[in-house]
Gaussian input, Z-matrix of N, CA and C with variables (Angstrom, degrees):
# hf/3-21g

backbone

0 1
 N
 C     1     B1
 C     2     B2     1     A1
 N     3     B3     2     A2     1     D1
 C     4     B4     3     A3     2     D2
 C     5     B5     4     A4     3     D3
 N     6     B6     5     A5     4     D4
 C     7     B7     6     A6     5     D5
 C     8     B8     7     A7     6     D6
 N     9     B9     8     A8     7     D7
 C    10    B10     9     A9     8     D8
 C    11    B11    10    A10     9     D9
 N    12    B12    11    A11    10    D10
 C    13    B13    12    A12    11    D11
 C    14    B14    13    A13    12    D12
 N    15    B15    14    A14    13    D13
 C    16    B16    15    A15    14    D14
 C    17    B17    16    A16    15    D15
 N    18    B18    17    A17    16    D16
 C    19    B19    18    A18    17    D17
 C    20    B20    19    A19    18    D18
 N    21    B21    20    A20    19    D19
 C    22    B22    21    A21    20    D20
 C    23    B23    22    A22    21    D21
 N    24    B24    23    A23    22    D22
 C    25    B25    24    A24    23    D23
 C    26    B26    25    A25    24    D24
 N    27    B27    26    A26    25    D25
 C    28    B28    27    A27    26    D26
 C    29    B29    28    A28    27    D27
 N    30    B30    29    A29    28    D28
 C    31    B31    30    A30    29    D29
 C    32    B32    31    A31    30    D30
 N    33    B33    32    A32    31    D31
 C    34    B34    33    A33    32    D32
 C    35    B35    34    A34    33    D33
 N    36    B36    35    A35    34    D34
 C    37    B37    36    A36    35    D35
 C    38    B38    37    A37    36    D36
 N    39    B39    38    A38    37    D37
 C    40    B40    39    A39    38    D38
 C    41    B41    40    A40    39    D39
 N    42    B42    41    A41    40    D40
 C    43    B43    42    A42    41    D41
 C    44    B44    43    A43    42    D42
 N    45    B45    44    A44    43    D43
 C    46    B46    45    A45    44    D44
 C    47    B47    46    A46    45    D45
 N    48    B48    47    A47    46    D46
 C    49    B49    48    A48    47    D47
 C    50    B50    49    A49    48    D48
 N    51    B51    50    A50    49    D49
 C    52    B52    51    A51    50    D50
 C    53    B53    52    A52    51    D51
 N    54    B54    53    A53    52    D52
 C    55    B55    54    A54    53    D53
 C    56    B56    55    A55    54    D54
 N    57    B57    56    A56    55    D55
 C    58    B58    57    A57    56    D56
 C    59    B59    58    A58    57    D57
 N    60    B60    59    A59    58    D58
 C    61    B61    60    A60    59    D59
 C    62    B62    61    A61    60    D60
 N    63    B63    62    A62    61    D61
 C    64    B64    63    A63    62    D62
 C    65    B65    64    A64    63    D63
 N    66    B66    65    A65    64    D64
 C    67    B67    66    A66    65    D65
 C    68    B68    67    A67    66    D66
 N    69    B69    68    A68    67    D67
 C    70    B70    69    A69    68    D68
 C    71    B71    70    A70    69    D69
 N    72    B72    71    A71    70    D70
 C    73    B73    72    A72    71    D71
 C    74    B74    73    A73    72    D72
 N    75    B75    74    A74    73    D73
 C    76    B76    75    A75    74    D74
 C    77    B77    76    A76    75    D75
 N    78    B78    77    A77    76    D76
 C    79    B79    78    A78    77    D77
 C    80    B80    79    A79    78    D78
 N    81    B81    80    A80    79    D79
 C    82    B82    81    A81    80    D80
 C    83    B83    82    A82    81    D81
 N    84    B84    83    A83    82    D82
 C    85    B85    84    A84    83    D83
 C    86    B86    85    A85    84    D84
 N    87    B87    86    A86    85    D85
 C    88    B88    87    A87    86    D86
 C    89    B89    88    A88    87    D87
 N    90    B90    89    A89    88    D88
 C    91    B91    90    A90    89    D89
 C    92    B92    91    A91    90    D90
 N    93    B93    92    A92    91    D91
 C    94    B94    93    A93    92    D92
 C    95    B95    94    A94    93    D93
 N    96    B96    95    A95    94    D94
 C    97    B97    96    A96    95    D95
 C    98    B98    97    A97    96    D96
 N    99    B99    98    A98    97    D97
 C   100   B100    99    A99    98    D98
 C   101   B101   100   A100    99    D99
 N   102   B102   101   A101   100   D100
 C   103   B103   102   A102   101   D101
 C   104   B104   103   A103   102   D102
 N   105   B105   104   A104   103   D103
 C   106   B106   105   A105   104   D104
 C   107   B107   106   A106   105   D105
 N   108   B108   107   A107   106   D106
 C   109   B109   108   A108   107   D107
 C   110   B110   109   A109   108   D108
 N   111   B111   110   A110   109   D109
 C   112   B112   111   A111   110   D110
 C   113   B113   112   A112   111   D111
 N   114   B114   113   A113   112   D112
 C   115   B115   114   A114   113   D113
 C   116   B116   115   A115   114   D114
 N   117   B117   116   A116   115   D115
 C   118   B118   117   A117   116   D116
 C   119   B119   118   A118   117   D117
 N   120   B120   119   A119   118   D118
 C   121   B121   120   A120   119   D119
 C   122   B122   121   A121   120   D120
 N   123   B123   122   A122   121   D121
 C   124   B124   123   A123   122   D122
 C   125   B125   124   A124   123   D123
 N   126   B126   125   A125   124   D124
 C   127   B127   126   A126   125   D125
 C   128   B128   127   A127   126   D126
 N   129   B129   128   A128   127   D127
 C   130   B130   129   A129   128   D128
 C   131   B131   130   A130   129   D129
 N   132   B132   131   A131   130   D130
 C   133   B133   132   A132   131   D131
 C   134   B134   133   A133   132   D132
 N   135   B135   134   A134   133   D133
 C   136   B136   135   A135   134   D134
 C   137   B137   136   A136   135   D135
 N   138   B138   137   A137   136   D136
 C   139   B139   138   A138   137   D137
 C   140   B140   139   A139   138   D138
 N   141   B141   140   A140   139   D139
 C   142   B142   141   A141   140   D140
 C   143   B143   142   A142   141   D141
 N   144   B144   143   A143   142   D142
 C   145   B145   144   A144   143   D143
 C   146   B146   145   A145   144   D144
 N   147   B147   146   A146   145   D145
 C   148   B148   147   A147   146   D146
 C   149   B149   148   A148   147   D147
 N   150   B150   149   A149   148   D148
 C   151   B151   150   A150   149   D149
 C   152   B152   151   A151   150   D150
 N   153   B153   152   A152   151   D151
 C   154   B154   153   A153   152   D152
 C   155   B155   154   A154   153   D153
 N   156   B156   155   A155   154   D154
 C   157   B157   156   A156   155   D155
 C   158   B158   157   A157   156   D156
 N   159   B159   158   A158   157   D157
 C   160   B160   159   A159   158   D158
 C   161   B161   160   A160   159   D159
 N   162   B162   161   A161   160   D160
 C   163   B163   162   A162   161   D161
 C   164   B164   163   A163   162   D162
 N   165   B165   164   A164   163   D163
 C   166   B166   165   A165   164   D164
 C   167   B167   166   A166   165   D165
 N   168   B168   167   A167   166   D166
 C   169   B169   168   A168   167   D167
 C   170   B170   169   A169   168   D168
 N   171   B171   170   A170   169   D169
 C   172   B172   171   A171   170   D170
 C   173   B173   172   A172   171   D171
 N   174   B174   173   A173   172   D172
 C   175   B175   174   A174   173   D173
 C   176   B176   175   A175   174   D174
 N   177   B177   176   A176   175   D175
 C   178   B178   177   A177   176   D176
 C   179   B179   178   A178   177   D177
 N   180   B180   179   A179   178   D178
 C   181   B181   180   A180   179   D179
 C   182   B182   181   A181   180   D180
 N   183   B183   182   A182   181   D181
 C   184   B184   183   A183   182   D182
 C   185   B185   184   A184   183   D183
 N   186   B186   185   A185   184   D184
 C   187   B187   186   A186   185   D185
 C   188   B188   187   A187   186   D186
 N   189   B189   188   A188   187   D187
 C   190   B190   189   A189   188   D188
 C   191   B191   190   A190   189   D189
 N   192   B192   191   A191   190   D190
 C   193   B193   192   A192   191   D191
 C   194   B194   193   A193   192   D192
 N   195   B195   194   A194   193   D193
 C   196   B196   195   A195   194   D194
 C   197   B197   196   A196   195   D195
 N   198   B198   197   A197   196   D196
 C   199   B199   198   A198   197   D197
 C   200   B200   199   A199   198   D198
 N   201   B201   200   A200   199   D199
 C   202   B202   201   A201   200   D200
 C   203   B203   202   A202   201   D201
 N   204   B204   203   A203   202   D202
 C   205   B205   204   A204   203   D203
 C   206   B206   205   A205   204   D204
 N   207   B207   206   A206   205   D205
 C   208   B208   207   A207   206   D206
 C   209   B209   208   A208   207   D207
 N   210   B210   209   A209   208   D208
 C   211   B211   210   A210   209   D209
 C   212   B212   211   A211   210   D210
 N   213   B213   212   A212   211   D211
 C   214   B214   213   A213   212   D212
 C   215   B215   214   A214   213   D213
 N   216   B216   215   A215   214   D214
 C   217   B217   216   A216   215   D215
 C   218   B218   217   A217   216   D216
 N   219   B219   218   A218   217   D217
 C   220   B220   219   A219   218   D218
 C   221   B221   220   A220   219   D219
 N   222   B222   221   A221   220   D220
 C   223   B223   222   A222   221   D221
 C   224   B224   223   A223   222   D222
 N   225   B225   224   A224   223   D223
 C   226   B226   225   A225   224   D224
 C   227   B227   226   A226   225   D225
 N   228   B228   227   A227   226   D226
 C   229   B229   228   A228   227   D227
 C   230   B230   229   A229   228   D228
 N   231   B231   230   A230   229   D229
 C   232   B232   231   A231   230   D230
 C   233   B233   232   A232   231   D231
 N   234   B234   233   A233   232   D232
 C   235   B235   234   A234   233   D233
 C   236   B236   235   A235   234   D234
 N   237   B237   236   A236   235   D235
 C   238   B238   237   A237   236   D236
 C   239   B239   238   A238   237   D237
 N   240   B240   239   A239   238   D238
 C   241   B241   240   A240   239   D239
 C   242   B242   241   A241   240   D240
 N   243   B243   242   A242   241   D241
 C   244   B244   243   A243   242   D242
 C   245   B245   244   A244   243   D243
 N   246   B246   245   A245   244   D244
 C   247   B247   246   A246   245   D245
 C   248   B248   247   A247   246   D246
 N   249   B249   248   A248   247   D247
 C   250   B250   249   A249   248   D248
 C   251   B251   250   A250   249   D249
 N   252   B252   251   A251   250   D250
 C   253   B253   252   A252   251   D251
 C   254   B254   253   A253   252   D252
 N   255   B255   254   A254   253   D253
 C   256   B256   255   A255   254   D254
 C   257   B257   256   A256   255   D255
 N   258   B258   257   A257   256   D256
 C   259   B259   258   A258   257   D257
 C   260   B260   259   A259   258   D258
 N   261   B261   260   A260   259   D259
 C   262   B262   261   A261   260   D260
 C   263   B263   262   A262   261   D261
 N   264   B264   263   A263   262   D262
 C   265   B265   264   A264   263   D263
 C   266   B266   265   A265   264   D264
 N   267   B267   266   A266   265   D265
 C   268   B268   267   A267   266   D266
 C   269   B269   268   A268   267   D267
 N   270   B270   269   A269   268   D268
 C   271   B271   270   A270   269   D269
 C   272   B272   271   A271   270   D270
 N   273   B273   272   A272   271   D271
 C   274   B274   273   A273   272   D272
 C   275   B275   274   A274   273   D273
 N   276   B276   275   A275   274   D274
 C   277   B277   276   A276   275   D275
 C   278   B278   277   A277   276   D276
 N   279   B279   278   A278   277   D277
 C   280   B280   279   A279   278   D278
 C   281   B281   280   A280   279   D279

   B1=1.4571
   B2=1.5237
   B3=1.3432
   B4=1.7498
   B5=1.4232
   B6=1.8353
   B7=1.0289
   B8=1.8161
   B9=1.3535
   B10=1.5311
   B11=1.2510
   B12=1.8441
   B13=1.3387
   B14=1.7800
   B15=1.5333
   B16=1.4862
   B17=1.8543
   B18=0.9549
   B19=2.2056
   B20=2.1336
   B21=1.2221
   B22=1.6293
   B23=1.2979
   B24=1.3913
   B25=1.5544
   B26=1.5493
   B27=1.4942
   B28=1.8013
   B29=1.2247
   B30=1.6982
   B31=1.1124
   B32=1.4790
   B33=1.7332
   B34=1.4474
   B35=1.7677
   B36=1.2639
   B37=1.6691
   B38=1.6119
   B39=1.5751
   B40=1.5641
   B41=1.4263
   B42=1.0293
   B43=1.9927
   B44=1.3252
   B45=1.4632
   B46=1.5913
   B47=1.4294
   B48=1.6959
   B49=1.4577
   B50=1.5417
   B51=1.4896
   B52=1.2170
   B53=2.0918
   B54=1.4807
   B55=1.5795
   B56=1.7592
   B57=1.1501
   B58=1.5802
   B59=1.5109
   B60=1.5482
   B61=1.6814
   B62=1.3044
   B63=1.6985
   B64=1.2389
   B65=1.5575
   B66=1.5779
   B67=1.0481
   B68=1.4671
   B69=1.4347
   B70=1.1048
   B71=1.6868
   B72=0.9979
   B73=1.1693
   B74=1.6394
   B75=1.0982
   B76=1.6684
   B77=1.7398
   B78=1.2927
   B79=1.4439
   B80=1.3284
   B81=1.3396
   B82=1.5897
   B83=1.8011
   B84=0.8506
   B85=1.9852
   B86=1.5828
   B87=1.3836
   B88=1.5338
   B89=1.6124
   B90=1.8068
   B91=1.3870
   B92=1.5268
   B93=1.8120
   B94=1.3520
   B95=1.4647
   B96=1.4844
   B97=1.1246
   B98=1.7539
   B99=1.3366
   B100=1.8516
   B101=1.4051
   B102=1.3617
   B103=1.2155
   B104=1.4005
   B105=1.1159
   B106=1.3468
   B107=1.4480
   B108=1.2690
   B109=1.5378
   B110=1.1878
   B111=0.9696
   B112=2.1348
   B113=1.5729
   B114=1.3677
   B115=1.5941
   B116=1.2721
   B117=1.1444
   B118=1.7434
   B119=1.9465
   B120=1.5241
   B121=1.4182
   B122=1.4118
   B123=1.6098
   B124=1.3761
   B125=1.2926
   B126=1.2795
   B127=1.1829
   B128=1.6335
   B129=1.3730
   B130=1.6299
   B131=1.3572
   B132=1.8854
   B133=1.2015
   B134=1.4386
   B135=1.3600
   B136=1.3612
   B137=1.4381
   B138=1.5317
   B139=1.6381
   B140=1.7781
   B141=1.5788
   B142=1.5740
   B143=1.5102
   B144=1.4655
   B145=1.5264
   B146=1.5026
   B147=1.9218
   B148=1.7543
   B149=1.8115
   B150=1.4564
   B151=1.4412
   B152=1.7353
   B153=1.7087
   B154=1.5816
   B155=1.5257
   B156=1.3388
   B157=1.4764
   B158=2.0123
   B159=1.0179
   B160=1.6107
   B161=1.3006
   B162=1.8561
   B163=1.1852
   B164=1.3973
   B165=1.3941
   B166=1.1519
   B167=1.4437
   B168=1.6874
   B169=1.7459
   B170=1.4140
   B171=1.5908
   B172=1.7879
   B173=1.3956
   B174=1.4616
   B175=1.7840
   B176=1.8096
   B177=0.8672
   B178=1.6913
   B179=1.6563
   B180=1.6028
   B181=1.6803
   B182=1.5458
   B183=1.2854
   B184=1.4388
   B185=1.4733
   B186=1.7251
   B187=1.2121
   B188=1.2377
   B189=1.2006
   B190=1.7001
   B191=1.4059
   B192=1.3018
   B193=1.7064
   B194=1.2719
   B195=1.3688
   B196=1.5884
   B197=1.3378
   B198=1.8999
   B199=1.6184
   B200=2.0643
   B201=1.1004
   B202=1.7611
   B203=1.7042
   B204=1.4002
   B205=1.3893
   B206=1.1704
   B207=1.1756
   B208=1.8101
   B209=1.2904
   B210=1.2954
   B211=1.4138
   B212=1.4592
   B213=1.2606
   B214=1.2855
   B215=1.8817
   B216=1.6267
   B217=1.5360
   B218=1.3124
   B219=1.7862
   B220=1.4485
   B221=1.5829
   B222=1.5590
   B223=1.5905
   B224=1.7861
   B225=1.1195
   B226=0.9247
   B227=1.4326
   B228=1.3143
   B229=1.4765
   B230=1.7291
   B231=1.5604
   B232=1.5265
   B233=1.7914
   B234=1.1844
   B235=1.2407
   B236=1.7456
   B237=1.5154
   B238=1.6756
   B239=1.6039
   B240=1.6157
   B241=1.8555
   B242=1.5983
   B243=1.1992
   B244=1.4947
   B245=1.5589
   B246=1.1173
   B247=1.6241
   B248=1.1656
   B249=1.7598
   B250=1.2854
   B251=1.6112
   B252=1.6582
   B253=1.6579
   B254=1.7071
   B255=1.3810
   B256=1.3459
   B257=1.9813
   B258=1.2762
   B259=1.7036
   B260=1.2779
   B261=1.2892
   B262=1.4342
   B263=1.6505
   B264=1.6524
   B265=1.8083
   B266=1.4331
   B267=1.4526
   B268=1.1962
   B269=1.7580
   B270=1.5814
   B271=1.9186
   B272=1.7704
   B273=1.3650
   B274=1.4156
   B275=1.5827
   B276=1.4579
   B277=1.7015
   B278=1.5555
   B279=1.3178
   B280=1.4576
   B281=1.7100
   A1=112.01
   A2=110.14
   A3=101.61
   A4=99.04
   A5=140.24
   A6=112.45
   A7=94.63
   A8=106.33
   A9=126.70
   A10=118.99
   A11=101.21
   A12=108.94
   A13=130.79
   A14=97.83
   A15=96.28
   A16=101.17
   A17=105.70
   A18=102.37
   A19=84.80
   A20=115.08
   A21=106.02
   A22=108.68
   A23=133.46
   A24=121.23
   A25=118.17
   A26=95.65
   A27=96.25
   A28=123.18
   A29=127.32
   A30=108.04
   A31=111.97
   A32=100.98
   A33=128.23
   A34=94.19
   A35=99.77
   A36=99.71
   A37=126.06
   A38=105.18
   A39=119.57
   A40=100.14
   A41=116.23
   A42=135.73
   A43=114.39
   A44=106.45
   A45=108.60
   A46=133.91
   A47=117.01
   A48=92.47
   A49=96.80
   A50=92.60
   A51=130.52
   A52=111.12
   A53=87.60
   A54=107.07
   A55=103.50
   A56=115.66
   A57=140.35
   A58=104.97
   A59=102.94
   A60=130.48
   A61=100.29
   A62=107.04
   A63=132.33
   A64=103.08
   A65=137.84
   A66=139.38
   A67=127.87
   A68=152.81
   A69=155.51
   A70=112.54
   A71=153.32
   A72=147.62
   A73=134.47
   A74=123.76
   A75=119.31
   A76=92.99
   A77=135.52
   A78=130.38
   A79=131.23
   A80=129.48
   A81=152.46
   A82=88.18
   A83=95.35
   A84=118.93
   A85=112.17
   A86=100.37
   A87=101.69
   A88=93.96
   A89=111.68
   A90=137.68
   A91=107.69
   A92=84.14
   A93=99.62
   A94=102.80
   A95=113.38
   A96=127.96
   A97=110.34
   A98=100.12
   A99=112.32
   A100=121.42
   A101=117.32
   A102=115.90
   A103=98.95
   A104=146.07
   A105=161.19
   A106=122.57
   A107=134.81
   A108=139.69
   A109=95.18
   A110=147.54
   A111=129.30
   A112=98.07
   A113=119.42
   A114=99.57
   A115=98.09
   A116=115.62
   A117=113.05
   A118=100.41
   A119=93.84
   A120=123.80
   A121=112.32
   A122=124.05
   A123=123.20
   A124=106.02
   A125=123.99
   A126=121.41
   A127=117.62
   A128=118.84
   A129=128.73
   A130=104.69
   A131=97.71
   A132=127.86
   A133=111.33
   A134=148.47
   A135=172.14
   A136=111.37
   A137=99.36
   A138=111.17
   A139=96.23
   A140=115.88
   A141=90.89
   A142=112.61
   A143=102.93
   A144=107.51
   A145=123.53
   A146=89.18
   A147=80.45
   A148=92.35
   A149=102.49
   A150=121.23
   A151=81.61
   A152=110.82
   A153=125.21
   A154=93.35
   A155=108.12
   A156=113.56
   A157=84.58
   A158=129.24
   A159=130.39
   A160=124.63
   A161=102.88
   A162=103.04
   A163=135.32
   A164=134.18
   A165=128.64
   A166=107.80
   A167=121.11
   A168=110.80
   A169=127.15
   A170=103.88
   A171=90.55
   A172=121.72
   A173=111.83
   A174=103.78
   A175=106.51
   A176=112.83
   A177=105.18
   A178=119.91
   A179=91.87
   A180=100.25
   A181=109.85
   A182=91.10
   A183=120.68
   A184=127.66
   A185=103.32
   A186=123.03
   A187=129.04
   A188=112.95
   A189=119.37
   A190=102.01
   A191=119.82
   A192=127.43
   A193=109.78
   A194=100.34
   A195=118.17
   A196=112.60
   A197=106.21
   A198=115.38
   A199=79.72
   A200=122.52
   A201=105.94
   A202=97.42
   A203=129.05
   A204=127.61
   A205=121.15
   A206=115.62
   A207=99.39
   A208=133.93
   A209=119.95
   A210=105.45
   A211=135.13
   A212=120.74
   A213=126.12
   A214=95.31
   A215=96.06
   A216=106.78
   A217=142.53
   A218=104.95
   A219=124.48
   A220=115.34
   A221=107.68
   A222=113.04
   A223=92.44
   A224=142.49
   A225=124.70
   A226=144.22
   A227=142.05
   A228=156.36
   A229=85.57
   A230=107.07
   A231=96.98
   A232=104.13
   A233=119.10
   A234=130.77
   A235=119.95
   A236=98.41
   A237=115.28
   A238=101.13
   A239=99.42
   A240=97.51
   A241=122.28
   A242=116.35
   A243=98.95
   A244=105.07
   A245=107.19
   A246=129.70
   A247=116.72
   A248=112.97
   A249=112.02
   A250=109.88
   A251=106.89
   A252=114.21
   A253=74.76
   A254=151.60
   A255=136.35
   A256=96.67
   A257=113.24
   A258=106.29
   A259=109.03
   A260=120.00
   A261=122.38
   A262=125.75
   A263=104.95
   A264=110.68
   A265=86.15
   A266=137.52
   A267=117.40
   A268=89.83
   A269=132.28
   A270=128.54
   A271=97.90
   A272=100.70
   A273=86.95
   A274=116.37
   A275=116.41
   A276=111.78
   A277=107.87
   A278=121.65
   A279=117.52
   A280=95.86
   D1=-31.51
   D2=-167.59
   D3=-76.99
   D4=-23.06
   D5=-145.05
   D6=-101.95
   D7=-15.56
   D8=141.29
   D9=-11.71
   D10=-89.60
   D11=172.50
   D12=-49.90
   D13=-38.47
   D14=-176.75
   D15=-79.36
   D16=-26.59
   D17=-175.77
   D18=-55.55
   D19=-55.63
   D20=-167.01
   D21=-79.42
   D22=-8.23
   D23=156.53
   D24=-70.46
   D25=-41.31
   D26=173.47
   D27=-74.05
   D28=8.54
   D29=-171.85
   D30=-122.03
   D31=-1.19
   D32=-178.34
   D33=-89.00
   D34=-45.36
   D35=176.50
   D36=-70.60
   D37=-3.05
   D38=-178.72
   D39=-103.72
   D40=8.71
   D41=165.58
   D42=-85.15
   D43=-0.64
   D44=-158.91
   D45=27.31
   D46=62.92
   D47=-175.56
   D48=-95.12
   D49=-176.07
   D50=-148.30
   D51=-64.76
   D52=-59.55
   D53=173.97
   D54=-124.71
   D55=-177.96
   D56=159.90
   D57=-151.86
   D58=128.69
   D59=157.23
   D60=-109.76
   D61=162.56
   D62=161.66
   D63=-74.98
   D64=152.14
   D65=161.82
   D66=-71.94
   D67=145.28
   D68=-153.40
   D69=-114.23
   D70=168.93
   D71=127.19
   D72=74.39
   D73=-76.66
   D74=151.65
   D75=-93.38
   D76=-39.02
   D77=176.59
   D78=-61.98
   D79=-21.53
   D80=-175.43
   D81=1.07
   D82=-54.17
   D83=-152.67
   D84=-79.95
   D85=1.76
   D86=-174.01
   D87=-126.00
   D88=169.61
   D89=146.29
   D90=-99.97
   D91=149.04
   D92=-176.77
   D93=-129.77
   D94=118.38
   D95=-156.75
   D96=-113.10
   D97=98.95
   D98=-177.53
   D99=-64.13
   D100=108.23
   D101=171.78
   D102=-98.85
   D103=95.91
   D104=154.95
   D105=-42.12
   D106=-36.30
   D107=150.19
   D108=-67.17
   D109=-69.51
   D110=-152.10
   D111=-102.88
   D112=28.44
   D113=148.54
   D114=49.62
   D115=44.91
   D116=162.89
   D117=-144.20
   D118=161.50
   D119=174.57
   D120=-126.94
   D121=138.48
   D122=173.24
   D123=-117.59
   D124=108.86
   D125=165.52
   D126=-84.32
   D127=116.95
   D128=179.27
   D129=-138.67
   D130=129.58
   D131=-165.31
   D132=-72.86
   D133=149.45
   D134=169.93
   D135=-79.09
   D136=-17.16
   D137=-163.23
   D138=-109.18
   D139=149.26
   D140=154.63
   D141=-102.56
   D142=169.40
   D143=-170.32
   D144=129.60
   D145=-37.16
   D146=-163.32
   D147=-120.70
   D148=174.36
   D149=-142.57
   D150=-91.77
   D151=179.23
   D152=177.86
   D153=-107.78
   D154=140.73
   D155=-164.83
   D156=-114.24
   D157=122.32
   D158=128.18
   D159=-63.33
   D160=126.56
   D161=151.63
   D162=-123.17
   D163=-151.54
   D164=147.57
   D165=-95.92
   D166=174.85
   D167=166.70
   D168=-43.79
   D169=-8.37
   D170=170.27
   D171=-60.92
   D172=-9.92
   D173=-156.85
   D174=-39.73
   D175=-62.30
   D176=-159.90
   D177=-53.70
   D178=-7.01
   D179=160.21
   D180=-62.46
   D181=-72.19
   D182=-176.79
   D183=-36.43
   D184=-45.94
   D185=168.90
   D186=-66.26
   D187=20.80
   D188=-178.49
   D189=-123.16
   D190=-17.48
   D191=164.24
   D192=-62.15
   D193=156.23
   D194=140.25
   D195=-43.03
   D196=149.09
   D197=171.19
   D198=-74.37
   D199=-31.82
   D200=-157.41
   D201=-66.09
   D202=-61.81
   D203=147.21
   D204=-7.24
   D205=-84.15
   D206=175.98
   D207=-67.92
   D208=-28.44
   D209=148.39
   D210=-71.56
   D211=-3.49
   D212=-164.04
   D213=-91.87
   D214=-52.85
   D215=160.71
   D216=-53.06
   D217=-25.28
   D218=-179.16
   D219=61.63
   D220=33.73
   D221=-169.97
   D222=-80.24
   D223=5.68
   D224=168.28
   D225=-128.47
   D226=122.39
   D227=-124.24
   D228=-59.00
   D229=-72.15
   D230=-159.43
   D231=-133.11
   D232=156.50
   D233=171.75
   D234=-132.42
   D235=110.18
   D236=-165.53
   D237=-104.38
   D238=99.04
   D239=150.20
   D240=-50.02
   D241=144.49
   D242=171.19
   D243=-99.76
   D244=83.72
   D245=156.53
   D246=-97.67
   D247=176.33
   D248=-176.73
   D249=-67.25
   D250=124.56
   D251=156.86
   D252=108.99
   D253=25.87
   D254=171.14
   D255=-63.36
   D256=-41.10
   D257=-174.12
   D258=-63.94
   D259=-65.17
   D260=159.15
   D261=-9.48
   D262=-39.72
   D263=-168.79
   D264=-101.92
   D265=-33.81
   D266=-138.42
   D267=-99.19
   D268=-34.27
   D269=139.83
   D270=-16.22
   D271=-71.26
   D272=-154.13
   D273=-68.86
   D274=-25.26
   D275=173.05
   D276=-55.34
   D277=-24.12
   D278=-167.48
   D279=-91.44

């Protein structure tokens, strides 16, 4: 599992974004990775299991919710299983 987790941190970080935070609240367990030109956020989990959440610059609103909250709300752009072709979707959310 860890070498798992680190192949999808390095490959979110070969996206070059901008900044990285730790996640807050329903996120604790994730990075949140600033792309600052496209008005997007990647949230990717530390944990395995759970999906990459897109946002817009609201995340740190957002990030104090529940994952059931934001999906229930749909406050967020995109949601990536890590299945086959997750890099493939998660290029194109950005």
């Amino acid at each position: 599992n860890q070498s798992i987790i680190i192949d999808r941190q390095e490959f979110v970080c070969s996206l070059n974004p901008d900044e990285v935070y730790v996640g807050q609240g329903g996120f604790s367990d994730y990075l949140a990775y600033v792309f600052t030109p496209k008005n997007t956020v990647v949230l990717e989990s530390l944990t395995s299991g759970n999906a990459i959440y897109v946002f817009n610059q609201n995340w740190r609103a957002f990030s104090h919710l529940t994952k059931k909250q934001i999906l229930s709300q749909k406050l967020h752009k995109h949601r990536i299983i890590h299945a086959t072709g997750w890099k493939g979707d998660l290029r194109r959310a950005l």
